[in-house]
C-alpha atoms as one frame of an Amber mdcrd trajectory, in Angstrom:
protein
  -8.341 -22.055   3.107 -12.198 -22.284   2.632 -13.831 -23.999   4.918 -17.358
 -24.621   6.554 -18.879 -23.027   9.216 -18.965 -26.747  10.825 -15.173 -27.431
  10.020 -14.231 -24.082  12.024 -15.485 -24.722  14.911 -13.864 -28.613  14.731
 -10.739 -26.738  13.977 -10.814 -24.371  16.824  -7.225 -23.163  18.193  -6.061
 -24.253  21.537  -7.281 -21.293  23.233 -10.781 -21.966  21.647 -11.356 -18.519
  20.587 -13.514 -18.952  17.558 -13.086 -17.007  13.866 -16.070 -14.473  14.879
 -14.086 -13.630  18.154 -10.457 -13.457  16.677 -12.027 -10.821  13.875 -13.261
  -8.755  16.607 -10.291  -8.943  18.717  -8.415  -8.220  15.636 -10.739  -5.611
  14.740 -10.462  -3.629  18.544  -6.916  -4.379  18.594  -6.634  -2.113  15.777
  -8.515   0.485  16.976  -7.449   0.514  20.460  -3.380   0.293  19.571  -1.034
   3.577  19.362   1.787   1.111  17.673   2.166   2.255  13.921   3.074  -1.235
  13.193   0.598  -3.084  15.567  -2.080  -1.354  13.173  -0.195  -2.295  10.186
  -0.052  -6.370  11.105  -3.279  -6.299  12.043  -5.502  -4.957   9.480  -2.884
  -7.002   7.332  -4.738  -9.756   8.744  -7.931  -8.352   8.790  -7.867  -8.231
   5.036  -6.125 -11.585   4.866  -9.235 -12.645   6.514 -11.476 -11.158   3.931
  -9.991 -13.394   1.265 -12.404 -16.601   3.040 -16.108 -16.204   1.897 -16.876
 -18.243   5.270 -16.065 -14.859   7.129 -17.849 -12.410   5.001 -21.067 -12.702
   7.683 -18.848 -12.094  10.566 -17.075  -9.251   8.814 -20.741  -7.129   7.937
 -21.529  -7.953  12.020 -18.427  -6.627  13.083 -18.305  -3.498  10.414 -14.993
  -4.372   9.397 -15.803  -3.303   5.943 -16.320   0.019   7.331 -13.156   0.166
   8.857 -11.271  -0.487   5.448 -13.559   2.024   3.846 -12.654   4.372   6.185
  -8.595   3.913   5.952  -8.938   4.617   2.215  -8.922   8.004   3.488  -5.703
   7.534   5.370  -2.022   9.460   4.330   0.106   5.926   5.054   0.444   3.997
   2.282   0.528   1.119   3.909  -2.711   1.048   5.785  -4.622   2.158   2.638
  -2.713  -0.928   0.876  -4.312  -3.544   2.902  -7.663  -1.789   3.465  -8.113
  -1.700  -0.626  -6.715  -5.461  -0.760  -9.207  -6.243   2.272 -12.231  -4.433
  -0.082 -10.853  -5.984  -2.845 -11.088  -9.682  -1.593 -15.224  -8.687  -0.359
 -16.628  -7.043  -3.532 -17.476 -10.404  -4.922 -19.888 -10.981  -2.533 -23.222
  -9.002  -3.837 -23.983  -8.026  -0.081 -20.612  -6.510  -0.043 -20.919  -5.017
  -3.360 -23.883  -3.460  -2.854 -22.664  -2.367   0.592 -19.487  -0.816  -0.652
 -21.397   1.026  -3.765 -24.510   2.250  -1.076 -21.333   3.768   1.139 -19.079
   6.311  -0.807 -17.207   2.956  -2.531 -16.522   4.117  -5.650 -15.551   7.770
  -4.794 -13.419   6.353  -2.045 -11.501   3.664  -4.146 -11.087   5.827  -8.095
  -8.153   8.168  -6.484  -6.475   5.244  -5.736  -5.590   4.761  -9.146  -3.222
   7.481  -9.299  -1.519   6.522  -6.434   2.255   5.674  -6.766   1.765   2.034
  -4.477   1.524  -0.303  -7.540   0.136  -3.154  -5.417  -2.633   0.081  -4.328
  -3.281   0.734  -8.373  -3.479  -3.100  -8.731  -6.281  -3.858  -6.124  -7.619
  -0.759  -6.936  -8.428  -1.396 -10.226  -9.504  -4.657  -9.633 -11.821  -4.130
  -7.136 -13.669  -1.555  -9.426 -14.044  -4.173 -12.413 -15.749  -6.026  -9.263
 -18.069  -3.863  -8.565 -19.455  -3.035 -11.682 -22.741  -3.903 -12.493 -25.240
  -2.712 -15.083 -26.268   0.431 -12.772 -23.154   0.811 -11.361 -21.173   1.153
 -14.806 -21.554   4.706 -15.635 -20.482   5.955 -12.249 -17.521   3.960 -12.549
 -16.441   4.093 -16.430 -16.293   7.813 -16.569 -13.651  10.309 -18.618 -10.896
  10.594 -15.669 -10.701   6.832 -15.306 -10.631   6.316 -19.260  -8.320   8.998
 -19.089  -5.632   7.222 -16.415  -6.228   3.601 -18.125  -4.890   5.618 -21.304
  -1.675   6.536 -19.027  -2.008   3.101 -17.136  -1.598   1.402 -20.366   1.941
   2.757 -21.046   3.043   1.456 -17.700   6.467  -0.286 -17.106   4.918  -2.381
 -14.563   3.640  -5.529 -16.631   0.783  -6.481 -14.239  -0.688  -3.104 -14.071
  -0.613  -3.063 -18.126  -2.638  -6.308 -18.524  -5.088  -5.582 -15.726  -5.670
  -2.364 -17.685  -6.044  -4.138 -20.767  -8.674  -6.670 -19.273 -10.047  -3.933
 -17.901 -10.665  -1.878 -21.113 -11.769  -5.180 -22.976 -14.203  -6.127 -20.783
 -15.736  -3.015 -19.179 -15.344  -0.611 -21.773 -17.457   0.245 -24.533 -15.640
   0.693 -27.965 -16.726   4.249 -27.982 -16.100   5.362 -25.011 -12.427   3.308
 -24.546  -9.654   5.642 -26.017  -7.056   3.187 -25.538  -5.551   2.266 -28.475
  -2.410   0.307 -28.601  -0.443   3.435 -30.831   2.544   1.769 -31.419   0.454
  -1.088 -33.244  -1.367   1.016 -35.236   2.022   2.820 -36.647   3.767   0.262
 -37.029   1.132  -1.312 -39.608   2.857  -1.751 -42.891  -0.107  -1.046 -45.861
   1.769  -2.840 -48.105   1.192  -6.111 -46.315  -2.864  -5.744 -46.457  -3.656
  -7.656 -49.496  -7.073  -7.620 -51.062
């Protein structure tokens, strides 16, 4: 999985195409294709890619980031999937983070929440507890998004539910979070509280 710059090269495939020139021929393959499905398995990889911090340089050179921001954009489902789980596995990276905040990030990526694609809410959300940072925080912890972790929170899905919770613990401010659990604070019996 991670590796060294060193150790790839070593580990070169038969047809000694390096990782720099597999990303780009992954990255023109999608591009250039008319297949539907060729697009789908390869910006699959593409963001499978993304998950190795060795390839974050490679990726920036080759705008690859770029071409995930831009799919957000996209009506299938499943291209937007992978491009937000391709952003998702880069916004660690404070070059990326400040890249993908710099270029429409955060206005591209919040509508994404109220997608029906769980796995799209999931790496969604995510990737905006990623990229917040002190300046970053009030553009990203406004009223709508308070507002959908509210409706987030009642989820059947269990894994959207705790990510919403971690969320609201950790990035927002008491004031400002709305999200109470309601069925804990009914079902509180008074006559338990002893003084």
């Amino acid at each position: 999985m991670f590796s060294t710059k060193k150790r790839l090269i070593e580990r070169t495939g038969y047809n000694n195409i390096g990782r720099y020139d597999y990303l780009k021929l992954l990255a023109t393959e999608f591009k250039t294709t008319k297949s539907r499905e060729a697009k789908k398995q390869t910006l699959a990889n593409l963001a499978n890619f993304a998950y190795d911090p060795i390839n974050y340089d490679y990726i920036r050179e080759l705008r690859i980031l770029d071409l995930f921001l831009h799919i957000l954009s996209e009506p299938d489902k499943i291209l937007v999937r992978y491009a937000i789980g391709g952003i998702c596995n880069l916004c660690l990276d404070p070059l990326n983070k400040a890249y993908i905040l710099r270029n429409q990030g955060r206005q591209l990526i919040l509508p994404l929440i109220f997608s029906n694609d769980e796995e799209s809410v999931l790496s969604a959300l995510t990737t905006l507890m990623f990229l917040i940072t002190n300046s970053s925080k009030a553009s990203i912890v406004t009223p709508d998004l308070i507002n959908r972790l509210t409706e987030l929170s009642n989820s059947s899905n269990k894994r959207i539910k705790n990510l919403v919770t971690i969320f609201v613990t950790d990035y927002c401010d008491k004031p400002e979070s709305t999200l109470q659990n309601t069925e804990e604070s009914s079902s509180t019996d008074t006559s338990e509280i002893v003084s």
